[in-house]
C-alpha positions as CSV (number, residue, x, y, z in Angstrom):
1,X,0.0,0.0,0.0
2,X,2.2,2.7,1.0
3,X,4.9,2.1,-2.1
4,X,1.4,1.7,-4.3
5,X,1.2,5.4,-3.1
6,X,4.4,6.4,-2.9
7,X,4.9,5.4,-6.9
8,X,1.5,7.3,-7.2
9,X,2.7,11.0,-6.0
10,X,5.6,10.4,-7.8
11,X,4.2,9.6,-11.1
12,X,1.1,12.6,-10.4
13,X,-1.4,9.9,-11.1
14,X,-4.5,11.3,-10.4
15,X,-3.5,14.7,-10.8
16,X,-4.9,16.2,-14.3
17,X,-1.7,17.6,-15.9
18,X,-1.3,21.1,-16.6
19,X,0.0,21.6,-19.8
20,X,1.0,25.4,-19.6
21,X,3.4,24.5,-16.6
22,X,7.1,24.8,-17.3
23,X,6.6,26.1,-20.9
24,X,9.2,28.2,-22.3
25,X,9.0,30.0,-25.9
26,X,12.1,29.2,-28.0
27,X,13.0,32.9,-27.6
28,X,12.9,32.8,-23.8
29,X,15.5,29.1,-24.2
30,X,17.9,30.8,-27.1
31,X,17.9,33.9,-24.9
32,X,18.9,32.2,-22.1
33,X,21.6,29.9,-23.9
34,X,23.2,33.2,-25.3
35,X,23.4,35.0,-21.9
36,X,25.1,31.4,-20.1
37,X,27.6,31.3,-22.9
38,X,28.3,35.4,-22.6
39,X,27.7,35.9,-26.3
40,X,24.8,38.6,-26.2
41,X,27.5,41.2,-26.3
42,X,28.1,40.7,-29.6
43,X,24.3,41.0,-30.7
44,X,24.0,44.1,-28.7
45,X,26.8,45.3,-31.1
46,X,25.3,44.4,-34.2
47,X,22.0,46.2,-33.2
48,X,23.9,48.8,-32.0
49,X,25.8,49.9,-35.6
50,X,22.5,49.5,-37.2
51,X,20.8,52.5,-34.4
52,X,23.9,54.1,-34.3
53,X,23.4,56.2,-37.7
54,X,19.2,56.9,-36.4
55,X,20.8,58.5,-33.1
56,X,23.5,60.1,-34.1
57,X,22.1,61.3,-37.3
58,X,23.9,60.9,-40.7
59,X,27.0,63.7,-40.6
60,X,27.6,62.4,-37.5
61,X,27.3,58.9,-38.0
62,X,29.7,59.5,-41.1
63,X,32.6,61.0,-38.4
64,X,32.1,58.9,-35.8
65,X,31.8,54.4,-35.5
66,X,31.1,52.4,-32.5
67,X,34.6,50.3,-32.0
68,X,33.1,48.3,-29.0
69,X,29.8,47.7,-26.4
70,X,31.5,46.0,-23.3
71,X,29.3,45.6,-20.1
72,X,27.1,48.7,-21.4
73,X,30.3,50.8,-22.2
74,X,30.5,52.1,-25.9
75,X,33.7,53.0,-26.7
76,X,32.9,55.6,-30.0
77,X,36.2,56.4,-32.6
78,X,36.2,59.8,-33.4
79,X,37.6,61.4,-36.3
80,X,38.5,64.9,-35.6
81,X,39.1,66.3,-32.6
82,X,36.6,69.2,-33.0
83,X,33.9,66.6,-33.5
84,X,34.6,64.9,-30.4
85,X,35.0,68.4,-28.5
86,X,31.1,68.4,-30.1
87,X,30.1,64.9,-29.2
88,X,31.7,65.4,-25.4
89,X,29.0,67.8,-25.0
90,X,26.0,66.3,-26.4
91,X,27.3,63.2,-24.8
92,X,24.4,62.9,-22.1
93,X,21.6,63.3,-24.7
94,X,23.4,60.8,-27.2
95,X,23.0,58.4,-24.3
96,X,19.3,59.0,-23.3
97,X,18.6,58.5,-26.8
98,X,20.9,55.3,-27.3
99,X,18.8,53.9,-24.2
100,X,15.7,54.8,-25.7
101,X,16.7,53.0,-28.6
102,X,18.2,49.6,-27.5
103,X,16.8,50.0,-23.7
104,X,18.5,51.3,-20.4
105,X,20.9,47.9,-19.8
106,X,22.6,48.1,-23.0
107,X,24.5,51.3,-22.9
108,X,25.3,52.8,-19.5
109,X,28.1,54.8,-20.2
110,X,29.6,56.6,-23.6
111,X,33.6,56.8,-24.1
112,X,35.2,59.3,-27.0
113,X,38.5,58.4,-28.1
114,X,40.3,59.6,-31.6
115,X,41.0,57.1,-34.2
């Protein structure tokens, strides 16, 4: 009787099975396999060449190119040193608007440098 009952709880016999339990959308399982193998990083820099040119605008985008995106810092290379004297000040904005693009996580922090 009580291993009858003990195979019975462990099997759920009796129990109507709920089919929506512990079901994942292959989204949520690739997401999830990208961020245990640390290689989100590099999608976050794919998308973030292609909003690059939308935030920045196109003179802009045609002086400046996103090098890197490493634990939300974007390192930016710079062409001239007048635009980056430019881009130092409108750094704050360019951020707010890089987060409103690819969301608050992705970029944290902006870093200039001249290339």
């Amino acid at each position: 009787m009580i291993r009858a009952q003990v195979l019975r709880d462990f099997r759920g016999i009796g129990e109507p099975l709920d089919l929506e339990a512990n079901v994942s959308t292959p989204a949520d399982v690739l997401t999830d396999i990208l961020k245990d193998l640390r290689l989100t990083e590099g999608i976050e820099e794919s998308r973030l060449r292609g909003a690059w040119s939308e935030v920045a605008g196109e003179f802009v985008g045609r002086q400046t190119e996103p090098v890197s995106l490493k634990k939300g810092k974007l390192i930016l290379k710079v062409i001239q040193p007048s635009m980056r004297f430019h881009l130092e000040q409108a750094k704050k904005d360019l951020l707010q608007r890089l987060q409103q693009k690819l969301g608050r996580d992705t970029v944290r922090e902006v870093h200039l440098i001249l290339g």
